[in-house]
C-alpha positions in Angstrom: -25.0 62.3 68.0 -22.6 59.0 68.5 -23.6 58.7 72.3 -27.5 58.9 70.5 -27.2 56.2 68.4 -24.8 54.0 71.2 -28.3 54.8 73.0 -30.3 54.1 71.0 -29.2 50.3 70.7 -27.6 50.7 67.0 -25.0 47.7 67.7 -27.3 44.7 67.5 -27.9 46.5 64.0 -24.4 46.2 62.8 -24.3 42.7 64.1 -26.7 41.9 61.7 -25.0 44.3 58.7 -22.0 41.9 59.9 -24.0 38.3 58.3 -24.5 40.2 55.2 -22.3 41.3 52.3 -22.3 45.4 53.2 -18.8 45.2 54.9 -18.1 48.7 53.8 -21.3 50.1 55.8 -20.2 48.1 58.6 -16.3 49.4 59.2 -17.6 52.8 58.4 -20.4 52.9 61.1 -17.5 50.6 63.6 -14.8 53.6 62.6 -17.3 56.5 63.2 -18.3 54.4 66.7 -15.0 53.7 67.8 -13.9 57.1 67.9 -16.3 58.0 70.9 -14.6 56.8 74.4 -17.3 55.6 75.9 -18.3 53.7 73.4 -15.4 51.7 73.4 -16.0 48.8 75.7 -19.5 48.5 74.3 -18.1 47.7 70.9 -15.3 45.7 72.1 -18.0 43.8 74.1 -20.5 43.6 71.4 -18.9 41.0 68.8 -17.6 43.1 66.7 -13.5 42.7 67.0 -13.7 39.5 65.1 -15.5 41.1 62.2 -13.4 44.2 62.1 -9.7 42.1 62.3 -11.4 39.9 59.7 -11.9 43.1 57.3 -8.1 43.6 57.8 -7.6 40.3 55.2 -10.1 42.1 52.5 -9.2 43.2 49.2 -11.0 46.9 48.9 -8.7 49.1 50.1 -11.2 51.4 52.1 -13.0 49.0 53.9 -9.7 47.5 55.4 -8.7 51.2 55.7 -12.0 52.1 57.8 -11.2 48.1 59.8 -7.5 49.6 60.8 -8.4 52.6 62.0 -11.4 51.2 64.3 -8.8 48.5 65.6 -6.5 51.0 66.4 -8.9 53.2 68.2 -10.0 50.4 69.7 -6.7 48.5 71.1 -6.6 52.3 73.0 -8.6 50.4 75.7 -7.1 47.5 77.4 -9.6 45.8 78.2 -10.2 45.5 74.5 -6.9 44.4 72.8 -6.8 40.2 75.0 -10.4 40.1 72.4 -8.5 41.7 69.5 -5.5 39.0 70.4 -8.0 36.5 70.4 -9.1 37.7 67.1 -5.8 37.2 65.5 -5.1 40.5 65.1 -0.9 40.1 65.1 -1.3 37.9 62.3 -3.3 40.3 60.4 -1.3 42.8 61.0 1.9 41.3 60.5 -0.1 40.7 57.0 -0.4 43.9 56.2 3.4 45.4 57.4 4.9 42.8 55.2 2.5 43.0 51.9 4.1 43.9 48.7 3.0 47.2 49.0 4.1 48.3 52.8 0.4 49.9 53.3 -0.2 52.0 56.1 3.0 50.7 58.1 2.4 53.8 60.7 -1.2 52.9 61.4 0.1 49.3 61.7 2.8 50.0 64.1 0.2 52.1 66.6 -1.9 49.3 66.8 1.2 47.1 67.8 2.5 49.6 69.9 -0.9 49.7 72.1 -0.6 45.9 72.3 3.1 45.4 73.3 1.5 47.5 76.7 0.4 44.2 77.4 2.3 41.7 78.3 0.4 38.8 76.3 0.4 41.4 73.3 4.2 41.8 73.6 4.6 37.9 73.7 2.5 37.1 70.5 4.1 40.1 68.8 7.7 38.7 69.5 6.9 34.7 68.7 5.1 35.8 65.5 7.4 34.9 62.5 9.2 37.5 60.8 7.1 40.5 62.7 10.3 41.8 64.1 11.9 41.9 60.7 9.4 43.7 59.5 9.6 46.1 62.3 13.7 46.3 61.5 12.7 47.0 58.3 10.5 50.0 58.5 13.3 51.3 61.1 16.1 50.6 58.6 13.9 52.5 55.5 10.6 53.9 56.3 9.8 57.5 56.9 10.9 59.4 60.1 7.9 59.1 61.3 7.5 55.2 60.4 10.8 55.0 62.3 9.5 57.1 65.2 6.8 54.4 65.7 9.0 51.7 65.2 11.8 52.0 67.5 9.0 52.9 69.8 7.1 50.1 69.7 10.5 47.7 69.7 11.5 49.8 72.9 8.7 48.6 74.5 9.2 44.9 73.0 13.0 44.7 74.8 12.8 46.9 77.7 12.4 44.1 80.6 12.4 41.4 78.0 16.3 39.9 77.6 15.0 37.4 75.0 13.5 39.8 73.0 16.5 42.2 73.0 18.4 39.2 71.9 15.9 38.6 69.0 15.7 42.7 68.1 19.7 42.3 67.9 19.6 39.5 65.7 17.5 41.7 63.1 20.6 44.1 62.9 18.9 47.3 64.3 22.1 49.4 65.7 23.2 50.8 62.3 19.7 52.5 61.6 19.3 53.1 65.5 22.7 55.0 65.7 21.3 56.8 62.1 17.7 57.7 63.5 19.5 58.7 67.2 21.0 61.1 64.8 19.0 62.4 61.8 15.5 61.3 63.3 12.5 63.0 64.9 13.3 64.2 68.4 10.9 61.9 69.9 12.9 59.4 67.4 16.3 59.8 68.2 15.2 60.0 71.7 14.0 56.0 71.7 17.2 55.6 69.4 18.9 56.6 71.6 17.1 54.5 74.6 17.1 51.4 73.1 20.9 51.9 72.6 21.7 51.8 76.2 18.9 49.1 76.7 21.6 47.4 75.1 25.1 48.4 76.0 23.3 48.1 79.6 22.1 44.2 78.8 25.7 43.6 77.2 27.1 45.2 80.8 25.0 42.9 83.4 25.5 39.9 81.6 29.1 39.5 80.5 29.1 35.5 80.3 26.1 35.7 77.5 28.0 34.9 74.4 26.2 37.2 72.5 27.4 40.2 74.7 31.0 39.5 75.0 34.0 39.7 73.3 33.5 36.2 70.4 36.5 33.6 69.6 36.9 32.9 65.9 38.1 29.9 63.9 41.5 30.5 64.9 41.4 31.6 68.2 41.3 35.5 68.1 38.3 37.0 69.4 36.1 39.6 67.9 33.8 42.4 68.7 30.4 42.1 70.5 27.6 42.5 67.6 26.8 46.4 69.6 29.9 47.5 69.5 31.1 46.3 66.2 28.1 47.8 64.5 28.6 51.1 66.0 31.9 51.6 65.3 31.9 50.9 61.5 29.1 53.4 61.6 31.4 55.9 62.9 34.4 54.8 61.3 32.2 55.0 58.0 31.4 58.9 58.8 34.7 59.3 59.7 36.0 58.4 56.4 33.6 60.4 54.8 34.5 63.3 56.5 38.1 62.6 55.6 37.2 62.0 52.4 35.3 65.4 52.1 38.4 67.2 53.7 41.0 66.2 51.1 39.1 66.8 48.1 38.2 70.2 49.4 42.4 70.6 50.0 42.3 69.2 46.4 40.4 71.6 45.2 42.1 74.7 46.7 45.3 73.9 45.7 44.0 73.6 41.9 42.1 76.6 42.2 45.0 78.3 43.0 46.9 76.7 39.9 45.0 78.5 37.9 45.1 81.7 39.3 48.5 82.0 39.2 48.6 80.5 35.2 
C-alpha cells in the first residue's frame, strides 16, 4: 500500500500539508513513508527534511515523536543525512538529549550514530557545544541500553579521530566505560571495552602528547595519565569494597560464634 501511494504522487500533497498548520498529519504520513526503503531517497529528495527537523523544536510531544522516528529512518540512507546536516539536525538533536526531561535519548543517539558514519556528520557532532557531554552523560547514568548506544556512537566519534578522543577524555568517560565494560550489555561492554584500548593505544603511539604521559605538578613530581589514573581508583574502589565486605563478614562470624558459646 506505501509503494501505491509513493506511486501515486502523494508527496507534492504533504508539501502542501507542510504550509499549513496540520503538522501532526504531516509527521504521521512522513513516519508511515519513511519506513518503506525505497521510498527513502524520494522523501529525502522531496523537501521534506527541513520540515521534519523543524518538527523536532515543537511542543506536542507526538508530533516531535512521529519527526524523530522519520529522521531516524531516514538518516538510514546516506545520501540522506548531508540534507538532514543541512537541516540543522545536530542542533536539534543536541536540543532534545540535553532538555530537562532527557526524552527519547536512545532514539536520539541512533540518529547520531547513523551520522558520525559520515565524516561531515562526525565533525558537526564533535564541534557542537556540549553534545559530547551530553553523550558522557547518558553513558555515565542512562539505561544499559542508552549506554549501549552511547559508547557506540562515541566509538565511532574517536576511532581515527585523535582530537576527538582527546575531547571524549576530557568529558571523563573511563570510570563509566570500565563500569559498562563490566555490568553492561554484551554488545555494551564490548564497545567499552573497545574504546578502552582506543585509548591506552592513542596514549601508547603518542607518548610526547601531554595529555598521555606521565604530568609534572606544582612541585615537580609527576602524576598519572588521566586513563590510567581513572582506572585504577576504579579498581582500587572495588578493591576496598571487597575488603570491606571480607572483614565484616569475619566480624560477623566471630560474633556469631560469641554467642553460641554464651
Amino acid at each position: 500500500n506505501k509503494e501505491l501511494v509513493i506511486g501515486a504522487g502523494v508527496l507534492p500533497l504533504l508539501e502542501e500539508i507542510q504550509q499549513t498548520s496540520s503538522y501532526e498529519a504531516g509527521t504521521a504520513l512522513y513516519l508511515n513513508l519513511s519506513c518503506l526503503h525505497e521510498a527513502k531517497a524520494t522523501i529525502g529528495s522531496s523537501g521534506a527534511i527541513p520540515f521534519l527537523v523543524g518538527c523536532l523544536r515543537l511542543p506536542k510531544t507526538q508530533c516531535r515523536f512521529d519527526a524523530l522516528q522519520a529522521v531516524y529512518n531516514l538518516s538510514t540512507l546516506e545520501s540522506n543525512i548531508p540534507r538532514l546536516l543541512a537541516a540543522g539536525v545536530v542542533a536539534n538533536l543536541a536540543h532534545i538529549l540535553s532538555g530537562s526531561g532527557n526524552t527519547w535519548p536512545d532514539k536520539v543517539i541512533a540518529v547520531l550514530c547513523n551520522l558520525a558514519s559520515t565524516k561531515q556528520g562526525r565533525t558537526e557532532i564533535i564541534m557542537f557545544p556540549g553534545l559530547l557531554g551530553s553523550l558522557a552523560l547518558v553513558l555515565d547514568s542512562g539505561t544499559q541500553v542508552e549506554q549501549e548506544q552511547a559508547v557506540s556512537c562515541l566509538l565511532s566519534l574517536c576511532v581515527g579521530d585523535e582530537q576527538c578522543s582527546q575531547l571524549v577524555l576530557q568529558e571523563g568517560v573511563v570510570p563509566s566505560l570500565v563500569s559498562l565494560s563490566i555490568n553492561g550489555t554484551s554488545r555494551g561492554k564490548d564497545k567499552a571495552q573497545k574504546l578502552l584500548v582506543h585509548f591506552r593505544g592513542l596514549r601508547e603511539r603518542d607518548p610526547v602528547n601531554s595529555s598521555s604521559q606521565p604530568l609534572l605538578t606544582t612541585n615537580g613530581s609527576t602524576r598519572e595519565e588521566p586513563v590510567e589514573r581513572e582506572v585504577k581508583s576504579v579498581v582500587k574502589f572495588k578493591s576496598k569494597s571487597n575488603r570491606l565486605g571480607r572483614v565484616l563478614s569475619s566480624m560477623w562470624k566471630v560474633k556469631s560464634l560469641s554467642i553460641r558459646r554464651f
